[in-house]
LUMVO-384656 format. One record per residue (C-alpha): residue number from 1; x, y, z; residue in one letter. Coordinates in steps of 0.2 Angstrom, whole numbers, plus 2048, in hexadecimal, padded with zeros to 3 digits. Each point is the difference from the previous one (the first is absolute). Last residue first. Layout:
# LUMVO-384656
+-----+-----+-----+-----+------+
!  nr !  c1 !  c2 !  c3 ! rest !
+-----+-----+-----+-----+------+
! NUM !   X !   Y !   Z !    a !
...
+-----+-----+-----+-----+------+
# end
This chain:
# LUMVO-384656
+-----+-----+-----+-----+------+
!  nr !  c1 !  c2 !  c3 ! rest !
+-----+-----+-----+-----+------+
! 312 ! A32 ! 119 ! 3F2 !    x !
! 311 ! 7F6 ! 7F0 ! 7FA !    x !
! 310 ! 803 ! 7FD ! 7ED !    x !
! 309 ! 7F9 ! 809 ! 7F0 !    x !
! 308 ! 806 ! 7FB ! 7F0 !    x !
! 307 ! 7FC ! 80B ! 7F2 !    x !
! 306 ! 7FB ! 7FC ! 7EE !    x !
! 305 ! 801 ! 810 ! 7F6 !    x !
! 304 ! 7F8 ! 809 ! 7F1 !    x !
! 303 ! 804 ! 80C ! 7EE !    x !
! 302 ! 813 ! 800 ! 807 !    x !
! 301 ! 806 ! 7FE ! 7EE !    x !
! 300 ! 80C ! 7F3 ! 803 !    x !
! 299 ! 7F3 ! 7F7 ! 80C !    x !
! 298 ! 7FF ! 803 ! 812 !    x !
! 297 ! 804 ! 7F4 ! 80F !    x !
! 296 ! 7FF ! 809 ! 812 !    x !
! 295 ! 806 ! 7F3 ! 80D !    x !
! 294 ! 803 ! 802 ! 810 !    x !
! 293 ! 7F3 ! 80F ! 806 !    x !
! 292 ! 7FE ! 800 ! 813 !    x !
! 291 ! 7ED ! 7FE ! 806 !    x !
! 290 ! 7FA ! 803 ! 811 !    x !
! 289 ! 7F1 ! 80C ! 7F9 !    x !
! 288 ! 804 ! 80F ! 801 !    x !
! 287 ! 813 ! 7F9 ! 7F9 !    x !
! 286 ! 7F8 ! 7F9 ! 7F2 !    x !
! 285 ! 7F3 ! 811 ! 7FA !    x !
! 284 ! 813 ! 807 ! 7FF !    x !
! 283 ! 808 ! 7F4 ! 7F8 !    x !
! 282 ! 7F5 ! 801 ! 7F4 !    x !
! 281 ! 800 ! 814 ! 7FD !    x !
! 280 ! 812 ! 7FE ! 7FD !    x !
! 279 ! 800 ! 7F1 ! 7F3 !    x !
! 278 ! 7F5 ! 80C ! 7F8 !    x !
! 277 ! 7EE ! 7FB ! 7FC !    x !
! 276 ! 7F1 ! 802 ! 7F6 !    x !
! 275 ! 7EF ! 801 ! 809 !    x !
! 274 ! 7F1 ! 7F9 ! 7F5 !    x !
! 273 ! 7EF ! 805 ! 804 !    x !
! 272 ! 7F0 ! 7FB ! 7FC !    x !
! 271 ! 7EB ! 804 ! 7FD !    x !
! 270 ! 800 ! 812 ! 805 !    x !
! 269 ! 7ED ! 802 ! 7F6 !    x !
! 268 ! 800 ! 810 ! 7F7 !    x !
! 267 ! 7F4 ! 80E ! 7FC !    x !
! 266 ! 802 ! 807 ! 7EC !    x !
! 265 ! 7EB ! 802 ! 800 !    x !
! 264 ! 7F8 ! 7FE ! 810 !    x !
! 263 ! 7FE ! 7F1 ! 807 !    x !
! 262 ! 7F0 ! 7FD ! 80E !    x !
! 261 ! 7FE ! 7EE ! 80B !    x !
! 260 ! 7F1 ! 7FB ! 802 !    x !
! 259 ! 7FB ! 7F5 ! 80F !    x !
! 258 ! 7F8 ! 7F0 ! 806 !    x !
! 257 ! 80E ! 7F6 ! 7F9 !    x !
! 256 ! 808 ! 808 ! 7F2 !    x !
! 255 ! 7F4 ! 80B ! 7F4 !    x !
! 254 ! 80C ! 80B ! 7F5 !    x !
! 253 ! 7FC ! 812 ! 7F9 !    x !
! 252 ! 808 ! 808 ! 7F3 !    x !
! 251 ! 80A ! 811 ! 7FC !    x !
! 250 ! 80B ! 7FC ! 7EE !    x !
! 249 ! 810 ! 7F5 ! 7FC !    x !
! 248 ! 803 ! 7FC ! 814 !    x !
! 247 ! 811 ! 7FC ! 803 !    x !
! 246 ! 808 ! 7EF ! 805 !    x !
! 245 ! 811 ! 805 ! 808 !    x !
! 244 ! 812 ! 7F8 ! 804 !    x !
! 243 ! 80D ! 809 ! 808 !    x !
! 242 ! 812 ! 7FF ! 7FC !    x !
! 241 ! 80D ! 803 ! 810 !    x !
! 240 ! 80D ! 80B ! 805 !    x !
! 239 ! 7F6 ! 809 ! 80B !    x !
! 238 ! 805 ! 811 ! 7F9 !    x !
! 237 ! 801 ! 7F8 ! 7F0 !    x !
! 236 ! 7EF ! 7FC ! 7FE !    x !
! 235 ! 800 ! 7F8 ! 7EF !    x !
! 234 ! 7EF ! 7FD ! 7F8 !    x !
! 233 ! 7F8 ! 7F2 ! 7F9 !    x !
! 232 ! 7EF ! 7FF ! 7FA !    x !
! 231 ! 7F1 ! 7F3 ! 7FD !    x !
! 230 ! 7EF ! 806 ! 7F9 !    x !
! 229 ! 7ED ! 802 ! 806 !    x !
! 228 ! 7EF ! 7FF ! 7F6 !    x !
! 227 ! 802 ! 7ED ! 7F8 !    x !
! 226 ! 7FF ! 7F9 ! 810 !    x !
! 225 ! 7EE ! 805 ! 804 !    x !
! 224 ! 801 ! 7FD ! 813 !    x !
! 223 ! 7F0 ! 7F8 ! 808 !    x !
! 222 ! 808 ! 7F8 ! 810 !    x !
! 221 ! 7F6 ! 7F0 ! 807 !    x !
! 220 ! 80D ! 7FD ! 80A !    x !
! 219 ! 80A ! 7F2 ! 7F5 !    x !
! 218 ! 7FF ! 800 ! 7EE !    x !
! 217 ! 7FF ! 815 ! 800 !    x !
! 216 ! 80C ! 801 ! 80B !    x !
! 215 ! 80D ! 7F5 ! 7F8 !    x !
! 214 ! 7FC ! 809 ! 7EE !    x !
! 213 ! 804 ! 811 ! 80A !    x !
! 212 ! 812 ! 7F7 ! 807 !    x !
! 211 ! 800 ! 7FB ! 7EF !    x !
! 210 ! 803 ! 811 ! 7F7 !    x !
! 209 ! 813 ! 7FE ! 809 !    x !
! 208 ! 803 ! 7F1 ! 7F8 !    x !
! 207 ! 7F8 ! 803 ! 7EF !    x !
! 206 ! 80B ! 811 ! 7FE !    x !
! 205 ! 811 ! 7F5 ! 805 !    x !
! 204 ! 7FA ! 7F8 ! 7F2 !    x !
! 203 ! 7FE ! 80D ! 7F4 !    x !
! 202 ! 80A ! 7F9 ! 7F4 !    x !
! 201 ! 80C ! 80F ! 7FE !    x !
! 200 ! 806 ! 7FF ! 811 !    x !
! 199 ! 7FD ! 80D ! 80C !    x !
! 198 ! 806 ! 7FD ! 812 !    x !
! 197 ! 80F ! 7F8 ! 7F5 !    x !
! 196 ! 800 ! 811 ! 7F6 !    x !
! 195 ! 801 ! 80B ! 811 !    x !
! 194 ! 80E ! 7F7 ! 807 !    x !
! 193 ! 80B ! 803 ! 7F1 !    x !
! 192 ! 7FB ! 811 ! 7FF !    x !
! 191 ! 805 ! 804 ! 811 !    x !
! 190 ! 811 ! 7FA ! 7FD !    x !
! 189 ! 806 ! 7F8 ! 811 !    x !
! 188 ! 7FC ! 7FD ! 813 !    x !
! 187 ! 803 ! 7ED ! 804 !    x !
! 186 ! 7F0 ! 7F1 ! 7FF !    x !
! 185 ! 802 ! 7F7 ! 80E !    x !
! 184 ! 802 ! 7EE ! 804 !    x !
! 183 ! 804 ! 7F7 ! 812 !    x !
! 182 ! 806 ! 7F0 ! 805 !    x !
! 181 ! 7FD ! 802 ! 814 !    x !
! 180 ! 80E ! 7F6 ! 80D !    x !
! 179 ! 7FF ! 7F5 ! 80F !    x !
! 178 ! 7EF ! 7FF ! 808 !    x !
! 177 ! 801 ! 7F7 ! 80D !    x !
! 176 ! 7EE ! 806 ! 809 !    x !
! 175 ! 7FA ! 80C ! 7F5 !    x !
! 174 ! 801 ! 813 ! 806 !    x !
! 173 ! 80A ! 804 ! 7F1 !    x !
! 172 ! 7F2 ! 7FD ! 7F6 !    x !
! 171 ! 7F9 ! 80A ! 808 !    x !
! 170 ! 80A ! 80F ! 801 !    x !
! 169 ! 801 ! 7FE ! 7ED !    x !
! 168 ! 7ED ! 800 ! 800 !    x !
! 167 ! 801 ! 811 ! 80A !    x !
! 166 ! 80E ! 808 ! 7F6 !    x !
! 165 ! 7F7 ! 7FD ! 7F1 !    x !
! 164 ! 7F0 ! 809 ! 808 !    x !
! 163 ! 809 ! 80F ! 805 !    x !
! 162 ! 804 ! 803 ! 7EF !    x !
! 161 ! 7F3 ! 7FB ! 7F6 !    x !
! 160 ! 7FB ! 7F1 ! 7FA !    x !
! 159 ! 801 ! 7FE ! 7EE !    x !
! 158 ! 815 ! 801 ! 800 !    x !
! 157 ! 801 ! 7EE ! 809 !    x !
! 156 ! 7F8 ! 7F9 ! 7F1 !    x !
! 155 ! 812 ! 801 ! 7F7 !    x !
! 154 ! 7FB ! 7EF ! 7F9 !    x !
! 153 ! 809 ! 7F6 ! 80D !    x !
! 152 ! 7FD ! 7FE ! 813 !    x !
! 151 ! 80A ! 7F0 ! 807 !    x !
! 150 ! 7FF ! 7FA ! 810 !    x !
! 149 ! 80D ! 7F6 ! 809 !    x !
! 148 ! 7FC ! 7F2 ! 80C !    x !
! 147 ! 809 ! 7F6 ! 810 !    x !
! 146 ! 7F0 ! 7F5 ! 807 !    x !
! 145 ! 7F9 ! 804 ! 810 !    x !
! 144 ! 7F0 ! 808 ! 7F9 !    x !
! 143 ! 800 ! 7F1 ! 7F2 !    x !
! 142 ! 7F4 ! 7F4 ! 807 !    x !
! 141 ! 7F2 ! 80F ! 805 !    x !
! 140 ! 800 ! 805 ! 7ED !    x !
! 139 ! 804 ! 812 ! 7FF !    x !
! 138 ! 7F0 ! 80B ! 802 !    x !
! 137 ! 806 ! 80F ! 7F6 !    x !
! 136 ! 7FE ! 811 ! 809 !    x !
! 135 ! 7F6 ! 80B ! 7F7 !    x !
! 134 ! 808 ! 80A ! 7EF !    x !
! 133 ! 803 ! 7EE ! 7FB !    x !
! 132 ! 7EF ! 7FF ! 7FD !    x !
! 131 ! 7FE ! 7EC ! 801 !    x !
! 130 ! 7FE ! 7EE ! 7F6 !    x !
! 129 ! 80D ! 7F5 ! 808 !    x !
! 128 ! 80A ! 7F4 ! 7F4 !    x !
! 127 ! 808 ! 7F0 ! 808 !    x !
! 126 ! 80C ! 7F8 ! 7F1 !    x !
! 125 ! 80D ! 7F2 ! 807 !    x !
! 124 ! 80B ! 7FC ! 7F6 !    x !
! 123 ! 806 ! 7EF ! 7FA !    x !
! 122 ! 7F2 ! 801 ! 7F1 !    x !
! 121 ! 805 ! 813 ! 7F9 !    x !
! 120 ! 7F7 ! 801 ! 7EF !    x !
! 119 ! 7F3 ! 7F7 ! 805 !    x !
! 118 ! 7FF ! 809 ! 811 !    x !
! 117 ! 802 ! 810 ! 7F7 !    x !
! 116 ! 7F1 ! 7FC ! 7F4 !    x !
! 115 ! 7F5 ! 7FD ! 80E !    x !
! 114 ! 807 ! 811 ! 80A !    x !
! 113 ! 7FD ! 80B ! 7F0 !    x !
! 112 ! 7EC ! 7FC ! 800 !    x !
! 111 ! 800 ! 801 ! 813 !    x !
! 110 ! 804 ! 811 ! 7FE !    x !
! 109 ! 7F7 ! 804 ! 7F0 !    x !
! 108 ! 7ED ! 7FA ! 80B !    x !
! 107 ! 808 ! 809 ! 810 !    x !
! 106 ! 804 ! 811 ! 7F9 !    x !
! 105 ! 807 ! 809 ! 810 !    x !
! 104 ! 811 ! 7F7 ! 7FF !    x !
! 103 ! 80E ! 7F6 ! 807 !    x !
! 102 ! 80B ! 7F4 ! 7FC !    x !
! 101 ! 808 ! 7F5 ! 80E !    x !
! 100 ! 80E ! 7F7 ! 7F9 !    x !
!  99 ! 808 ! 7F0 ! 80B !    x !
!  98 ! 80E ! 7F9 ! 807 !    x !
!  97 ! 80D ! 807 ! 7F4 !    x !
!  96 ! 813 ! 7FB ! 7FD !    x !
!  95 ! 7FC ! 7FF ! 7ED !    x !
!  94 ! 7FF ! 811 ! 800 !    x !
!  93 ! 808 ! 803 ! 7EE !    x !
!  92 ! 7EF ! 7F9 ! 7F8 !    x !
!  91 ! 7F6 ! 807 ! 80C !    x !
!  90 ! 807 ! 812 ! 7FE !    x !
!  89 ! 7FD ! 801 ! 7EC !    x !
!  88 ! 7EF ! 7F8 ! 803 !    x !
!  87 ! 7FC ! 812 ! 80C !    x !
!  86 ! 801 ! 809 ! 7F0 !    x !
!  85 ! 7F1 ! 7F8 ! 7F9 !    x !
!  84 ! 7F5 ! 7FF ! 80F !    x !
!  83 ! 7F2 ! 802 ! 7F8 !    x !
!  82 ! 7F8 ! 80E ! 80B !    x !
!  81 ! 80B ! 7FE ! 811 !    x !
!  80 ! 7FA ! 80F ! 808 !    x !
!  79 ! 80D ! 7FC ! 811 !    x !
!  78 ! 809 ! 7F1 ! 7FB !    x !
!  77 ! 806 ! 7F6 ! 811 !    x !
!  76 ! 810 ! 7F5 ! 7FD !    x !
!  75 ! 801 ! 7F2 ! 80D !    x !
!  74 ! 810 ! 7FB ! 809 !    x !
!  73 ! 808 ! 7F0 ! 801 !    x !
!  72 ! 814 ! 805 ! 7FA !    x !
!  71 ! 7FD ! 813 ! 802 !    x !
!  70 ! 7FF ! 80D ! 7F5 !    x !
!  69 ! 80B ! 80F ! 7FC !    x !
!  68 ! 80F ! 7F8 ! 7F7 !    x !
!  67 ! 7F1 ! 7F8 ! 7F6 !    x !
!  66 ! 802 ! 813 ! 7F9 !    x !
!  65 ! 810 ! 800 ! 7F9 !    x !
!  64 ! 7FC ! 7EF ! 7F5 !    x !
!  63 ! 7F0 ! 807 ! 7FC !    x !
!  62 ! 80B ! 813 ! 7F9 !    x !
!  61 ! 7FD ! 7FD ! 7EC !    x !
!  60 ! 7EE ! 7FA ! 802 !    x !
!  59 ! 7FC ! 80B ! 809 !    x !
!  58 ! 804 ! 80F ! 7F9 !    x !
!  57 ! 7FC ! 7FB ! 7F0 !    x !
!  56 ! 7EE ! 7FB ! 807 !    x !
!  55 ! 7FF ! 813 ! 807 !    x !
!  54 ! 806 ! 807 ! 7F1 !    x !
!  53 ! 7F2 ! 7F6 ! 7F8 !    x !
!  52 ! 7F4 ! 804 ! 80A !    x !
!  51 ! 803 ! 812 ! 802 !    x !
!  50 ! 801 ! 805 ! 7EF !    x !
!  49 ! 7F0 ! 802 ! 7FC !    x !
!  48 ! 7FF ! 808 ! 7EE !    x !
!  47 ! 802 ! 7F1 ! 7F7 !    x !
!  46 ! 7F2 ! 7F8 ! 807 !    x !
!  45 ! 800 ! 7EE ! 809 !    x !
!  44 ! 7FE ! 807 ! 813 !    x !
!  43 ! 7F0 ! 80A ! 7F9 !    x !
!  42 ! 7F9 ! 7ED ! 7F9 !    x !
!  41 ! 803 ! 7F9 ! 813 !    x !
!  40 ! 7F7 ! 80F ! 808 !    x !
!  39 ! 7F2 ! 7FE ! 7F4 !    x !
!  38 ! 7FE ! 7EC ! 806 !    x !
!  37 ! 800 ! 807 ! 813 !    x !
!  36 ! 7F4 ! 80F ! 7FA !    x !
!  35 ! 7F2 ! 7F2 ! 7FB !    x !
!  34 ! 804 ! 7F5 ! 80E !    x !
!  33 ! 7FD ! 80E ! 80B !    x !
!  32 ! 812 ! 80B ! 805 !    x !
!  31 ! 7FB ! 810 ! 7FB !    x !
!  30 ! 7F6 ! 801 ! 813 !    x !
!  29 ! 810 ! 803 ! 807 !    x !
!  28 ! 803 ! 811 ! 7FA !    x !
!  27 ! 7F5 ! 808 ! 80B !    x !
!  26 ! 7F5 ! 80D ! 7F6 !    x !
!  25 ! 7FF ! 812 ! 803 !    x !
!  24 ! 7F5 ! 80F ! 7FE !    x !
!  23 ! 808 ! 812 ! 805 !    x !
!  22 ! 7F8 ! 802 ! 80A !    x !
!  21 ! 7F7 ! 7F1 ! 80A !    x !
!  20 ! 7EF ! 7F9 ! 7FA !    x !
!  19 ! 80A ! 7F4 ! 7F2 !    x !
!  18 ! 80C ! 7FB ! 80E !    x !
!  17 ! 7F4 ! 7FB ! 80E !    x !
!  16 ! 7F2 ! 7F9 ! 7F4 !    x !
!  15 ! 80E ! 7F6 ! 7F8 !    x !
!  14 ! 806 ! 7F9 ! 810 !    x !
!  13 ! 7EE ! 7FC ! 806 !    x !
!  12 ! 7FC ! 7F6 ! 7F0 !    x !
!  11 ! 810 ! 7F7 ! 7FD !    x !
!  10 ! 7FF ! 7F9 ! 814 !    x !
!   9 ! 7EF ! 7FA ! 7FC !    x !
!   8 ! 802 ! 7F8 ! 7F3 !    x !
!   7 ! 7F3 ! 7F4 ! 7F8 !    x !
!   6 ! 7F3 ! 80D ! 805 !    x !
!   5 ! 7EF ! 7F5 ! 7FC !    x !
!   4 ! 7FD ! 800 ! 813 !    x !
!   3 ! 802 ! 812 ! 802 !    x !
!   2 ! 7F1 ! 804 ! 7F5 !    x !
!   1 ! 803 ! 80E ! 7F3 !    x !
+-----+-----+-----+-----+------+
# end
């Protein structure tokens, strides 16, 4: 394949990396296309995942608490901000707000949310920033000395792993004026529960994962017959976290880029993980990292929590 009809390069050279490494892995970023974006949102609808609409319970009955936490003026910056359902609860209790800086690696679904937020939100103003927020995010220039409070929901903080989390929590905390962190994570619990909303009966947690391979295939040039690979869950309880998989159905060959890339039978692609939490092991990671834990808001059946974090 020619170099100049690679469409992405950072894709191609972070797939080649994981899928020659061993065990193969994927990054988990790369779900969040357009395509996987709009399979996101349908998972967050299933009756199997509970996180969402724990989290949006949550939130929605604990906005006045939380405003406590932000500033007259200040921006709100949304780290993965997909559609920016949940963060609609916030902005209509944070009246107080200067502005709301979404942020997301999906550029074409990003800008897509943030035109309907502006319509929806006419007085305030809506400056989205397509990043990795696994990188430092490049803040506005205009709002560097302006009082702000990030918020993280979604539980996404449980894909990176450990030392990674405390990393973008460091960050974070690094920001100039920064004045608290909104945070949601998904809390240790029944392992069956987690494992059916990692397996929902429609199959579209299936589709999302399968279309990191459909995502290769439209845009390096990958040559990945879809249909012989499936989607599992598994628990790993000593790392407290479920680990998604593609696994090859039988031993195949796959052209990506200038190379092929050899499956046997039953071999896996490490596509995700998702850490549940303690409120111990949180406050934890927060201290590393120059966090204190203020807040730490469950539901009744402590399925998931919305933390907040403030300097220590």
């Amino acid at each position: 394949m020619d170099l100049p009809t690679i469409q992405n390069a950072a894709l191609l050279k972070s797939a080649l990396e994981g899928l020659n490494s061993t065990p193969k892995s994927l990054e988990s970023k790369w779900f969040y296309d357009n395509a996987g974006s709009h399979l996101f949102e349908e998972i967050t609808e299933l009756e199997e995942y509970y996180p969402t609409r724990t989290e949006l319970a949550i939130l929605t009955d604990n906005a006045s608490l939380l405003e406590k936490y932000v500033p007259a003026a200040s921006v709100l910056v949304e780290l993965g901000s997909g559609a920016s359902r949940k963060t609609r609860v916030l902005l209509d209790q944070f009246t107080q707000l200067a502005a709301y800086l979404p942020t997301d690696i999906s550029g074409p679904f990003l800008n897509q949310v943030a035109q309907q937020l502006r319509h929806d939100y006419p007085r305030l103003i809506i400056d989205p920033i397509v990043a990795d927020f696994t990188s430092p995010i490049p803040l506005h220039a205009k709002y560097v000395d302006t009082a702000k409070t990030a918020f993280f929901p979604g539980s996404t903080l449980g894909n990176l792993s450990r030392d990674d989390a405390i990393s973008l929590l460091s960050r974070i905390r690094k920001w100039n004026n920064v004045t608290g962190f909104i945070l949601g994570v998904d809390l240790v619990k029944d392992t069956q529960i987690l494992l059916d909303a990692y397996n929902d009966a429609q199959g579209i947690t299936a589709d999302f994962n399968l279309n990191l391979l459909h995502r290769m295939n439209r845009e390096i040039g990958a040559v990945f017959d879809v249909d012989k690979f499936e989607h599992e869950a598994r628990w790993n309880d000593v790392a407290s976290r479920i680990e998604m998989y593609l696994v090859s159905l039988s031993d195949q060959s796959v052209p990506i880029g200038s190379e092929e890339i050899r499956f046997s039978k039953g071999e896996t692609i490490h596509t995700e993980n998702s850490r549940k939490y303690t409120r111990e092991s949180l406050s934890e990671m927060a201290a590393l990292s120059g966090w204190g834990v203020s807040e730490f808001l469950t539901d009744a059946d402590n399925l998931f929590a919305v933390a907040v974090l403030t300097p220590a």
